[in-house]
N, C-alpha and C positions, 0 to 999 in steps of 0.2 A: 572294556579292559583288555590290553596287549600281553603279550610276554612278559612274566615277572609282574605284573600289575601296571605297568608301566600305562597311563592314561593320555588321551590325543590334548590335554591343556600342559601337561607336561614335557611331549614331542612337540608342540608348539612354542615355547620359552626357549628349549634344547637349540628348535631349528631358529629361530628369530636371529638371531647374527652370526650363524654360520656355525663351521665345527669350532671355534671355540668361546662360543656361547655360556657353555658350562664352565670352562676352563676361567674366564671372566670374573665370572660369580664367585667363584670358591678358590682363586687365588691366594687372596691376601689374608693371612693370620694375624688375627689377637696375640701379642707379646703378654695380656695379661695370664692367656693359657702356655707359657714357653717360660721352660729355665735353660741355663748353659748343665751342658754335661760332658764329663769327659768318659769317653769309652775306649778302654784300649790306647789311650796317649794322645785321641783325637778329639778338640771340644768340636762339641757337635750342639746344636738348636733341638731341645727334645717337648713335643707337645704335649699336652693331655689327651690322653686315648681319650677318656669321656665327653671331650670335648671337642674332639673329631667326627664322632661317631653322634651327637648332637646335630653338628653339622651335617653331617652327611643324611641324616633323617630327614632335616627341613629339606634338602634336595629331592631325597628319593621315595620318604614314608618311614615303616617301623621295620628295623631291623630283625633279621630274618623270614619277613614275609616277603617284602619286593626288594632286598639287598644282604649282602653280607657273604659267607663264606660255607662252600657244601664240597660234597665229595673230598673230604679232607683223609689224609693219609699220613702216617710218620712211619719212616724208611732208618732202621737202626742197623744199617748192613755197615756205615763207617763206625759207629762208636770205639770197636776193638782196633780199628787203625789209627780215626782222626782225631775220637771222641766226641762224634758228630752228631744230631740227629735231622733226617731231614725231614720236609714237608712240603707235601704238597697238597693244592687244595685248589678250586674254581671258586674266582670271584664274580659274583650274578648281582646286576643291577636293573631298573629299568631297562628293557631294551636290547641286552647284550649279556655276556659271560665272556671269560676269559680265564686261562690256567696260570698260576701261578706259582714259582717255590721258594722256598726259603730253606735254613738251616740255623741251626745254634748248638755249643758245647753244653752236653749235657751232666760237664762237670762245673763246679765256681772256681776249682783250683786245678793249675797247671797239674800236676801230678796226677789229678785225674782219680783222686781218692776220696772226692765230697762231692756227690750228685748235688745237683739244685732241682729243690723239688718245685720248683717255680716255673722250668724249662718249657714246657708245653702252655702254659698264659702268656709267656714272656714269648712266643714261635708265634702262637697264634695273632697275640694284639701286632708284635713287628709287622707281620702281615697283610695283618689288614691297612696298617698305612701305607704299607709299598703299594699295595694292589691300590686304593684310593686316588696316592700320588700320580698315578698312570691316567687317571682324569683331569686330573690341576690342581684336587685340595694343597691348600697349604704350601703351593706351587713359589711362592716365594722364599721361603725355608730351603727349601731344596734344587733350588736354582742361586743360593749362595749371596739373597739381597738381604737376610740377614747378619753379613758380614759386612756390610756397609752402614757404617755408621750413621749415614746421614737421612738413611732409609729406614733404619731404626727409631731417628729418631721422631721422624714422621708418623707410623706408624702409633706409636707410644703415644704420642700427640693425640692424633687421630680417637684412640681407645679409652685415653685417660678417662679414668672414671669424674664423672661431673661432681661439681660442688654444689652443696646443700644452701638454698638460699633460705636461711631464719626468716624470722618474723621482721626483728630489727630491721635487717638486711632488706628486706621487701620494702620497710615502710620509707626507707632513704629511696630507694631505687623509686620506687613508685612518685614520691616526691619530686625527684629530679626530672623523670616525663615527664610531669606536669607541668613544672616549669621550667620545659625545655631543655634541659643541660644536661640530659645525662649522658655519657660515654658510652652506653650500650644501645642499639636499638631491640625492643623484644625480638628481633629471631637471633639475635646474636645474643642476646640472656638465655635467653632456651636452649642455645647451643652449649653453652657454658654451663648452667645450674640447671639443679632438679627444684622445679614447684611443686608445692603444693596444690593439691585441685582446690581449692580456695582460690590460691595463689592465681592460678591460669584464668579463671572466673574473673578476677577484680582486670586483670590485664584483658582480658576478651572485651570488659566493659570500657575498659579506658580505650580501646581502639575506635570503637563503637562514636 
């Protein structure tokens, strides 16, 4: 075991196709985890923190042990100018660290007379995507191939959630292999529908 936990089967995946081996892997996002938001007049692509942070587990381990955010600080010397607060903090993964900052209003309204007591979750979660992004998550988000619609709607494609094939539905399909006609081949059924383990079992047989 390395720095941060980081293990030589995981310096080997890392190194296997060079520096952006990682970047590769943890590009492309799930639109099922992504709504549109507008912030400040700007729509923006916003993901699910918990399903970042999912992610980035299956990469790295369990959060806070061999990843995530330490030496964190909040800096309140602009509030009475900008109404700012800042932060900084080191982000530590397998292998490496790196410092990071950020900031946000620590009011919800201009005038600067209704703190938001949410400022500091809302500092920290921003943060951690930024510092993430700096590897590749979710690298297509933030490289703006979510504004392409035709990358969308591949994606979309891609993630759709599969359809349930019934019973009925099994016993046409299954019929139609049998003799010969059906429009699917089983890995292209599989790609499309969820079986049942029954379901997989009678198909395992009819290959057989």
């Amino acid at each position: 075991m390395e720095k941060n936990g980081f293990t030589e089967e995981l310096k080997k995946k890392n190194l296997k196709d060079g520096n952006l081996s990682l970047w590769n892997r943890v590009q492309e996002t799930d639109p099922n985890y992504t709504k549109a938001a507008n912030v400040k007049g700007n729509r923006i692509t916003s993901i699910s923190p918990q399903f970042q942070i999912l992610n980035v587990t299956k990469e790295f381990g369990i959060y806070g042990m061999t990843w995530g955010l330490k030496d964190m600080k909040y800096d309140y010397t602009l509030v009475d100018s900008h109404g700012l607060v800042i932060y900084v903090a080191t982000f530590f993964y397998p292998n490496g660290e790196f410092k990071i900052n950020n900031s946000i209003s620590l009011y919800i309204d201009n005038a600067r007379t209704k703190v938001d007591d949410n400022f500091a979750k809302k500092l920290e979660t921003d943060t951690l995507t930024k510092a993430i992004s700096k590897l590749g998550f979710n690298a297509d988000i933030f490289m703006g191939k979510f504004d392409d619609q035709r990358y969308l709607e591949d994606v979309k494609k891609k993630y759709a959630p599969k359809k349930t094939m019934n019973d009925n539905m099994f016993n046409k399909y299954l019929k139609a292999l049998e003799e010969g006609n059906s429009k699917l081949t089983i890995r292209e059924a599989k790609e499309d529908y969820e079986f049942k383990p029954s379901q997989l079992k009678e198909l395992e047989d009819f290959k057989k």
